[in-house]
Structure formats: structure tokens, C-alpha cells
C-alpha positions as a printed Julia matrix, in Angstrom:
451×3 Matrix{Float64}:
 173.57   32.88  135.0
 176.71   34.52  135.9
 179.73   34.53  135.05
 183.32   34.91  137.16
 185.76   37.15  135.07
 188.8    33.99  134.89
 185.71   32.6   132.21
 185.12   35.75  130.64
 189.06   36.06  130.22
 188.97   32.78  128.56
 186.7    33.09  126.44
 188.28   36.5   125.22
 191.04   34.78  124.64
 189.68   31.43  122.71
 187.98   34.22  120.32
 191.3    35.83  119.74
 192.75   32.15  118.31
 191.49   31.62  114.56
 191.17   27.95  115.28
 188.31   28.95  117.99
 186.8    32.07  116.61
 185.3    30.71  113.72
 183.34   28.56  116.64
 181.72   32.06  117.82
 180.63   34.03  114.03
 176.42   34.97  114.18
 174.19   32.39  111.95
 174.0    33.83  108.19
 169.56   33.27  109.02
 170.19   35.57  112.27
 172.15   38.5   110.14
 169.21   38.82  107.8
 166.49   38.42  110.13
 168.2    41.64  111.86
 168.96   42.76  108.79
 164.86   42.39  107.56
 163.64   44.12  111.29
 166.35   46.89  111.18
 165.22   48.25  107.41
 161.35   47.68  108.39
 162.02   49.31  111.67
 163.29   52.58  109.38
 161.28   52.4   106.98
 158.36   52.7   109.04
 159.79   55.8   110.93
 160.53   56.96  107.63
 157.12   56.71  106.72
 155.62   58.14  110.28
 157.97   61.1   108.96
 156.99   61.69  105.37
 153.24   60.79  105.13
 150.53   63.17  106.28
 147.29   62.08  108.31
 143.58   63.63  108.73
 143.46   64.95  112.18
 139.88   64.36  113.12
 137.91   66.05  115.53
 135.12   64.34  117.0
 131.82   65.94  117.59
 128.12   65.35  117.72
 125.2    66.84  115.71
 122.02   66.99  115.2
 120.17   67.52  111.79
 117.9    70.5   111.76
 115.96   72.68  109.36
 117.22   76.34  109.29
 113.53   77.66  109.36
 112.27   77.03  113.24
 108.66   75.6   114.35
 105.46   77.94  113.86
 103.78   78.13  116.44
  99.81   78.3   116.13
  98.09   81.11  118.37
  94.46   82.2   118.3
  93.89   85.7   118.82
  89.94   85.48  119.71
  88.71   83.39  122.74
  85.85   80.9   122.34
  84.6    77.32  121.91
  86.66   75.07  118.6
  83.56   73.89  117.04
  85.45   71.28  114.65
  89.48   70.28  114.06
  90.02   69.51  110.28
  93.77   68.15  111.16
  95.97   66.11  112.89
  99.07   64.76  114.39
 101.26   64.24  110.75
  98.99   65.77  108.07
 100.45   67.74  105.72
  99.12   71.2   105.34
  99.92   74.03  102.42
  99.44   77.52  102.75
  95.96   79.03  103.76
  94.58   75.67  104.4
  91.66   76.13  107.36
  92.68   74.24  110.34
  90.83   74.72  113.39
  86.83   76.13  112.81
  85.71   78.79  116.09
  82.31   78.91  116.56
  81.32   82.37  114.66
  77.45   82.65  115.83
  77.81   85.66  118.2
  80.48   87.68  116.11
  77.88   87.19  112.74
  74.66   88.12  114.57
  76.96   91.13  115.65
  77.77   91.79  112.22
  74.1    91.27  110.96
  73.45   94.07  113.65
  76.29   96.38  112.04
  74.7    96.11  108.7
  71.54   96.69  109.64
  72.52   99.95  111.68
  74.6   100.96  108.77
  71.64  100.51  106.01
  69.47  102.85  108.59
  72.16  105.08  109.06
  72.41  105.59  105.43
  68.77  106.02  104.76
  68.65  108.54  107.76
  71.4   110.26  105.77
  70.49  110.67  102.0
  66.45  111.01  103.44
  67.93  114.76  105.2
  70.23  114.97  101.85
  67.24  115.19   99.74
  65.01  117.19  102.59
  67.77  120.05  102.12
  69.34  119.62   98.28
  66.71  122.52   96.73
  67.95  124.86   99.14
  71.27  124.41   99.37
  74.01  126.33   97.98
  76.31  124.5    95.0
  79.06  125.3    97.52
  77.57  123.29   99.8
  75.59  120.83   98.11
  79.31  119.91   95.89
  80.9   119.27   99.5
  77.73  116.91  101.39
  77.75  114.77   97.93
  81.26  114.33   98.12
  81.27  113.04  101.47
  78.09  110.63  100.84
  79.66  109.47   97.8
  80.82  106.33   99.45
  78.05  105.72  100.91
  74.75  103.21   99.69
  71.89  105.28   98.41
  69.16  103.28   98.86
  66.27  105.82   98.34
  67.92  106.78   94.74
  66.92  102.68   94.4
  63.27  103.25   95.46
  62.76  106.64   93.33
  60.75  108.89   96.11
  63.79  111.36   96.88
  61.41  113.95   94.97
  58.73  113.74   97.97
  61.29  114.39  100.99
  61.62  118.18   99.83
  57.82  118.56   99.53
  57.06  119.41  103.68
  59.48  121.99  103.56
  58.44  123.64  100.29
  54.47  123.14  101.61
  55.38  125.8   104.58
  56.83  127.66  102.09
  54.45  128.16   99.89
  52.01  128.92  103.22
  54.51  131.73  104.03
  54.09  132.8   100.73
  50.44  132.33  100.08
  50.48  134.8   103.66
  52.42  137.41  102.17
  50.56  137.6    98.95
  47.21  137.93  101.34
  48.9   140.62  103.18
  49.83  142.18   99.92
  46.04  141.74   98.7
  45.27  143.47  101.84
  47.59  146.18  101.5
  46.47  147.05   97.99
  43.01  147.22   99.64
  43.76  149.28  102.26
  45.66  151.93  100.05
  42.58  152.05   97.41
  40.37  152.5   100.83
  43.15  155.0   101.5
  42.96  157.22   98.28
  38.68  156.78   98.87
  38.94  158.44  101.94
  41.52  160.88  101.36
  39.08  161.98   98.19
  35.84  162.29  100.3
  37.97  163.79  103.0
  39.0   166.62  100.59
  35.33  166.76   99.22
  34.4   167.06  102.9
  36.62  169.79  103.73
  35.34  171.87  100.62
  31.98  171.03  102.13
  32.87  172.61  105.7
  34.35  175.55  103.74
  31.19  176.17  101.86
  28.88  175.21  104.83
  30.79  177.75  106.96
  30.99  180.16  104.35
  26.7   179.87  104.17
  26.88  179.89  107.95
  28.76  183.07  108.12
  25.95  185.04  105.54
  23.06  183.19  107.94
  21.74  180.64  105.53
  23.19  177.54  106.96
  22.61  177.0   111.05
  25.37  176.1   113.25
  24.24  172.42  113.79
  24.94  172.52  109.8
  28.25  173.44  110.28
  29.41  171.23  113.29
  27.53  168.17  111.42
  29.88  168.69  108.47
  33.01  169.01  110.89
  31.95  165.92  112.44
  32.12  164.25  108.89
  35.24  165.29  108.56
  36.97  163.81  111.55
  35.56  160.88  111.18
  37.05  160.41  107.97
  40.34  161.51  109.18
  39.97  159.02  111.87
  39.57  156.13  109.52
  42.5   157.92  107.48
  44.57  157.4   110.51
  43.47  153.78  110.92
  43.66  152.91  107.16
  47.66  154.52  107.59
  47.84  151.95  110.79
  46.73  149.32  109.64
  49.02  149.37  106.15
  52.02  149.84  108.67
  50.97  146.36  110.78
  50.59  144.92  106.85
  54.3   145.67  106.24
  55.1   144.74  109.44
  53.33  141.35  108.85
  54.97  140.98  105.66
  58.29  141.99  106.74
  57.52  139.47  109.87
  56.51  136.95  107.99
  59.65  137.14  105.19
  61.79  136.91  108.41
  60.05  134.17  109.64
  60.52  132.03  106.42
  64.3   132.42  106.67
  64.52  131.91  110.15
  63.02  128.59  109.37
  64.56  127.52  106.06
  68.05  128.65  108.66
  66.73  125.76  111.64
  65.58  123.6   108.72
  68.72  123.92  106.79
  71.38  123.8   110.56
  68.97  120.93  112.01
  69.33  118.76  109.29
  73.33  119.88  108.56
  74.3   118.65  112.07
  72.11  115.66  111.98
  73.91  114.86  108.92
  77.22  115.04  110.31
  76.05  113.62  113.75
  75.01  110.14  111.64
  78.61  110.7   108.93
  80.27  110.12  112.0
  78.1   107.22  113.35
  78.04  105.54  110.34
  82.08  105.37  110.03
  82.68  104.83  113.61
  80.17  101.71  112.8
  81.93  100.75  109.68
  85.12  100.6   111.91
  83.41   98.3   114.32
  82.46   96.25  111.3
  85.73   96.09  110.05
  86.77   95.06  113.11
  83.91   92.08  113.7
  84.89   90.44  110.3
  88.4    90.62  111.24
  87.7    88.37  114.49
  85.17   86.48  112.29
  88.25   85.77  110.13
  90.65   85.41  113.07
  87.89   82.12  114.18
  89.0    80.46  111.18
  92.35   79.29  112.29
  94.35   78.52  108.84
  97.85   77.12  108.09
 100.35   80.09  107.49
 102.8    78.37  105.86
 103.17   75.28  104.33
 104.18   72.42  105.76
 103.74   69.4   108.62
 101.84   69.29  111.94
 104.24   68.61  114.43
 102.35   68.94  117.38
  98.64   69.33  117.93
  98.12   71.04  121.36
  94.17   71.19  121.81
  92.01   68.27  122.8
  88.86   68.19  120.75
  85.62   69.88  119.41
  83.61   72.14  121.92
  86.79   72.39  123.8
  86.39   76.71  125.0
  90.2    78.2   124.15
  91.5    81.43  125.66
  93.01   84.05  123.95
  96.71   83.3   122.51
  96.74   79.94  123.4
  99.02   77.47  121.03
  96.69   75.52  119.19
  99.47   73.75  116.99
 102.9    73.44  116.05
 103.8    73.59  112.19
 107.02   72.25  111.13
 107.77   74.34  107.71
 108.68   72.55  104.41
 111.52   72.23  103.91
 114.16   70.72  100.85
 117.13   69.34  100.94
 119.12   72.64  100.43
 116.82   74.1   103.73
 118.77   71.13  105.77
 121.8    72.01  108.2
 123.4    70.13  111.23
 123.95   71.78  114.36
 127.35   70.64  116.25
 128.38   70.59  119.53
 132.44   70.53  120.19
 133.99   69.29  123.28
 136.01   72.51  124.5
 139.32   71.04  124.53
 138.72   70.03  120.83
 137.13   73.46  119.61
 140.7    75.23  119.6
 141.23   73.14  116.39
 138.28   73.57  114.29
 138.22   77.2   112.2
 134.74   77.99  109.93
 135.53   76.6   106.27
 136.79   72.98  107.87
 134.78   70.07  106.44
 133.5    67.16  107.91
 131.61   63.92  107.79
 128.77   63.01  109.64
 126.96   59.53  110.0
 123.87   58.42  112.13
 124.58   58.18  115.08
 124.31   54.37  116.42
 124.33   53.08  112.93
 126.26   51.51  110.72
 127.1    54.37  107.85
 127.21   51.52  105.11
 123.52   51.2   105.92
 122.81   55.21  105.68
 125.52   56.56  104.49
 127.44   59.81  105.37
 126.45   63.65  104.77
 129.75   65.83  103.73
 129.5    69.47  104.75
 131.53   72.38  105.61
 131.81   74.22  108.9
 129.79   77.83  109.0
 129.55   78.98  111.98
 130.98   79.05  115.67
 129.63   80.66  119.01
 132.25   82.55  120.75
 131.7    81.55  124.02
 130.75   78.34  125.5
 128.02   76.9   126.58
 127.16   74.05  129.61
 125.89   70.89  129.01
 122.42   70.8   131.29
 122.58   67.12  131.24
 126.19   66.66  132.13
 127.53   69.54  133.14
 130.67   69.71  130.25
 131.46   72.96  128.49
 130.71   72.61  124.8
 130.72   75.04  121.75
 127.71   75.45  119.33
 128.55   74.83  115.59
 126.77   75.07  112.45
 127.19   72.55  109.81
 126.13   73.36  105.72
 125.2    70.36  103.9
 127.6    69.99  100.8
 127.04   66.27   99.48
 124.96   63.25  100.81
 126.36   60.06   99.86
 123.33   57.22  100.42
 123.1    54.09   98.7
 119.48   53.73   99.28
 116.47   56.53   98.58
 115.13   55.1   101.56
 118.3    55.61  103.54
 118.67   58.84  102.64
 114.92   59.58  103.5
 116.1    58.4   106.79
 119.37   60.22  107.17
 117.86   63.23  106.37
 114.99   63.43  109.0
 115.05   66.49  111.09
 115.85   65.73  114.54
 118.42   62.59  113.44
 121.62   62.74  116.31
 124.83   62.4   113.81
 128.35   61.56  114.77
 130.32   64.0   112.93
 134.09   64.03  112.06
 135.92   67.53  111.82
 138.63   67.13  109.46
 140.96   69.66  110.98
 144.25   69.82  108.99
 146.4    67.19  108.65
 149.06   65.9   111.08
 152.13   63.09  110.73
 152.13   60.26  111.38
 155.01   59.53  113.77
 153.63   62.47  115.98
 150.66   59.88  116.61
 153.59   57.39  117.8
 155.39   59.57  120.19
 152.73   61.69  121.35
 151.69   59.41  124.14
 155.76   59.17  125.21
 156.31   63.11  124.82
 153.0    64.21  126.64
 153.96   61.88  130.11
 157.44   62.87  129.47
 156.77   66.39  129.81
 154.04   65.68  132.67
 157.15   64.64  134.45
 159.29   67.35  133.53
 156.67   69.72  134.89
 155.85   68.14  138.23
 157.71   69.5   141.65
 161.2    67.38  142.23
């Protein structure tokens, strides 16, 4: 409707005149019902000014123990003769889990022991073949390093017959050079015999040549009795001969014996040494089978819950390293936190030390309840989403307080693996900058764009 300004003059002027005026005053109802809107109107801006809000960051999370999954590796190759667990069993520490067939790494070990036991035999049998004629030098150092060893001919008693071929040649070397000595003392009393009838001999020449000289005796006499007489020098030359091959023999033979008792002594000293070293590099190699016997028995390292079985069955041949199972550690309610992922443009609010709230996510909290926790940890640089592409920062969420109605709930709540909706209480804000924030942010989208 509009109005031409001769009506608008008149009606100016019928408002001037008492008599009319009173015609034109506002209802008293209409005063306070502006009066009512105009003091709610400022005291809600009053409010928006004084009182404080939570600003909230929104996030998601997912609840996780801090110890990771244990993985399950078998370090021998072979056929699983039997699986004692499964899918969801709960396992403690040193519990056998998976049984290797062991028959061809204990008949190797049978065959270790049985090479050590003759190895050690072998060993204290040339001990004892050697101990009478070894030195205390000596015999202190080979005891020493067969002290660790099984002596299992000190358990049958006959270590006092191994010394006996050695001492028989001996004692034939020495029965030899007491019949060379017999001989010699012979042989010298044959000596002094002919060295006495040689001497009575020459006194006999003397006398015979002495009668052959005044004609009494003939000259056959006298080359008769020097005949005699070189004879007997003769066998005084081979007596003197023959007690120089008896000393030789003697000498020979004394030489002989310790040339022996040396080979005896050196043969058996190496041989010794030869099986030492056998029988440790064989220990070694036994140490070694009972550790793979040991490594065939597959047993639970930790404590916890199978998580994951990754083999089929029994009989089923594994290759070396291959993950068996996955263990999922115990774990308390103190072992629980949440890892958080922030929307970049929201991560340049939240600082470490900021608390939050988290709830299941897709559930109603009054049904779970909420977990209250403090901010620990941020990543400095962000990460992609491989699902949807969006930049997002990696948090990590301590566990302060769970508030849960129900035990059962909170059994629930505080699965591993539950997704969480998590609030970031990140300061506080006022409230009128929640009114005009949507007015000031196009306002200055317009100041910014191009005229």
C-alpha cells in the first residue's frame, strides 16, 4: 500500500492535535511484549559473551594394546605331527603348541652318544696304556683335560690290564739285557781263563825254547808250543770281540727300549688329542641336535590368546620360518590405549596433555559407556588415508577412567580392535563466537574475493 505525501501530511498533522493523538499511542500488551524480546534478546548476547564452551574436536580411534602381535616362526623344517591349540585358546608361558616330528633328529642324537661313549673309552683306554710312564708334568695336564669327560673303564675296574702289553716288551728288553749281561760275565771269566793259560803258555815257549837252544827239546817242540800260543791269542781276540758286540747289543737294545716307550708314548699322545678334539667337535654337534630337537617343540613364548592359527593340520610338512601362529599378548586394563586419527584441518588444535572422551563407535554410549583419557602422543607429519585418500595425523590416546554401567559393557568396550568416536576437548571457546562465526567467516570470504 502506498501512500501520496497530502495523506502523510495529514496524518502528521492529526498527531500533532491532542484530541487525535491519543487515537495513535502503542497498546500497553505491545510495549511489554517488546519490552520481554528486547531484554531476552540481551541477555542472551550477554550470555554468548560471558559463558565459556568445550571446543570439541572430533576424531576417530581405535582401541589397541600397547604390546603388538607375536608372531609364531619355526626355525627347523619338517612334518607337524600333532596341533595341541586353536583359534581362541588361551595359552600361558612355555605351554607346547605345535609337536614336529623328532624321529630323525633323536636317532641322530642316539648316534652322537654312542660316538661320544666310544670316543671316551678310546680315550681313557690310551690314558691308562701311557699313565706308568708318564711324567707328573704331563700326566697333571692329560687328567685335567679328561676331567670332564665319562670314564667308563674306571666303572668296569680293568684300567690295571691296559699298561700290561707295554710293560710285557719291557720286561723282554730287559730279560735281553740281563742275558747279554750273563753273557758278558761269561765271556770275561773265559777272558781271564785264557789270558792265564796264555801267560802259562808263553812261560812254556820260553822254557821249551830255552831246552831247544841246549838241544834237549826238537824244533817241532818248539813250533808246537808257539802254535798253542796263537791259538789262544786268537780266541783272546775273539773273546775281546765278542764282549764289544755284547755292549753293543746292550747299548742297542737300551736304545731300542726308549725308542719304543718314545713311539708308544707320541702314538698314543696324538691319538689322544686327535679323539679330545673329536669328541668336543661331537659334543658341539650334540648340542646343536637337541637344540633343533627343542626348536620341534613349538611352545607359547608369552602368555596370552591365539589370534590367528596359520597352519592347516597334522602331517602338514612346514618350511623353515614359516608363521605357524599369531599370539595376541595378555594384556590388563592399564596395557590398553586408543590410537587416534585427526582430520588435518582439526589437528592444529589438539596439543599432547588435552583430554578426551571416546564412545563406541555406532552405539549408543548409555549402553557402553565412555573411556576418559588424555592425549600422549602426536606424529609430526601426516599421513594419507589409503582408503580415502584424506590427510590425517596419528594420535595416541592413555586410558585415564572408564565409566560403564555394566561389567559386561565394559568387557565389550574394552575389546582390542573396538573403532571409538572420540571427542578432543581442546580449550574452551564462547559462546557468541559459535553465533557469528558462520556470518564473519562468509563475510570475510567476500572481503577476500577479486572486486
Amino acid at each position: 500500500m502506498k501512500y501520496s505525501f497530502d495523506e502523510i501530511h495529514a496524518l502528521n498533522l492529526l498527531s500533532d492535535d491532542e484530541s487525535y493523538s491519543k487515537h495513535f499511542n502503542t497498546p500497553n500488551d505491545l510495549k511489554i511484549m517488546t519490552g520481554i524480546i528486547l531484554f531476552c534478546a540481551v541477555a542472551v548476547v550477554t550470555a554468548a559473551i560471558v559463558f565459556k564452551v568445550d571446543k570439541i574436536v572430533p576424531a576417530q580411534g581405535i582401541l589397541d594394546t600397547r604390546a603388538e602381535l607375536f608372531e609364531i616362526n619355526n626355525t627347523q623344517p619338517g612334518f607337524i605331527e600333532k596341533i595341541l591349540v586353536k583359534e581362541g585358546d588361551v595359552v600361558e608361558s612355555g605351554q607346547l603348541l605345535v609337536q614336529f616330528e623328532t624321529q630323525l633328529v633323536q636317532l641322530e642324537i642316539d648316534s652322537l652318544k654312542q660316538q661320544l661313549k666310544a670316543l671316551s673309552r678310546n680315550l681313557w683306554n690310551d690314558f691308562y696304556q701311557i699313565e706308568p710312564y708318564l711324567e707328573s708334568q704331563d700326566k697333571g695336564q692329560l687328567q685335567q683335560a679328561l676331567s670332564a669327560i665319562p670314564n667308563p673303564i674306571a666303572d668296569l675296574g680293568y684300567q690295571r690290564y691296559l699298561a700290561k702289553p707295554f710293560a710285557n716288551t719291557a720286561q723282554i728288553s730287559l730279560d735281553d739285557r740281563k742275558s747279554i749281561a750273563q753273557q758278558v760275565i761269561a765271556a770275561k771269566r773265559q777272558q781271564r781263563l785264557i789270558e792265564q793259560r796264555l801267560s802259562l803258555q808263553r812261560q812254556e815257549l820260553k822254557r821249551t825254547v830255552s831246552l831247544y837252544k841246549e838241544g834237549i827239546e826238537s824244533g817241532a817242540s818248539v813250533d808246537l808250543v808257539k802254535a798253542q800260543v796263537l791259538e789262544l791269542q786268537s780266541s783272546l781276540v775273539s773273546i775281546k770281540d765278542n764282549l764289544q758286540n755284547l755292549a753293543a747289543q746292550k747299548h742297542k737294545s737300551k736304545q731300542q727300549l726308549s725308542r719304543t716307550q718314545s713311539e708308544y708314548l707320541l702314538e698314543r699322545f696324538l691319538r689322544i688329542h686327535d679323539q679330545l678334539d673329536s669328541y668336543h667337535s661331537s659334543e658341539f654337534q650334540l648340542t646343536s641336535q637337541r637344540r633343533n630337537l627343542a626348536d620341534l617343540s613349538i611352545r607359547a613364548p608369552i602368555s596370552g590368546t591365539i589370534d590367528a592359527l596359520m597352519v592347516q593340520g597334522d602331517k602338514q610338512r612346514i618350511r623353515e620360518t614359516t608363521t605357524l601362529m599369531v599370539i595376541r599378548p595378555s594384556y590388563g586394563e592399564d596395557d590398553l590405549e586408543i590410537d587416534i586419527k585427526i582430520p588435518v584441518n582439526y589437528a592444529i588444535w589438539v596439543q599432547p596433555g588435552m583430554t578426551f572422551r571416546a564412545s563406541s563407535l555406532g552405539n549408543n554410549p548409555e549402553d557402553h559407556g565412555y573411556i576418559m583419557g588424555e592425549v600422549t602422543f602426536i606424529a609430526a607429519s601426516s599421513t594419507p588415508d589409503e582408503a580415502t585418500g584424506q590427510r590425517f595425523y596419528r594420535m595416541k590416546g592413555r586410558i585415564v577412567k572408564i565409566e560403564a554401567l555394566r561389567s559386561a559393557a565394559r568387557n565389550t568396550l574394552l575389546r582390542p580392535g573396538t573403532a571409538l568416536s572420540v571427542d578432543i576437548q581442546a580449550g574452551e571457546r564462547r559462546l557468541i563466537n559459535y553465533i557469528f562465526d558462520p556470518f564473519s567467516k562468509y563475510l570475510r570470504k567476500a572481503l577476500s574475493e577479486p572486486s
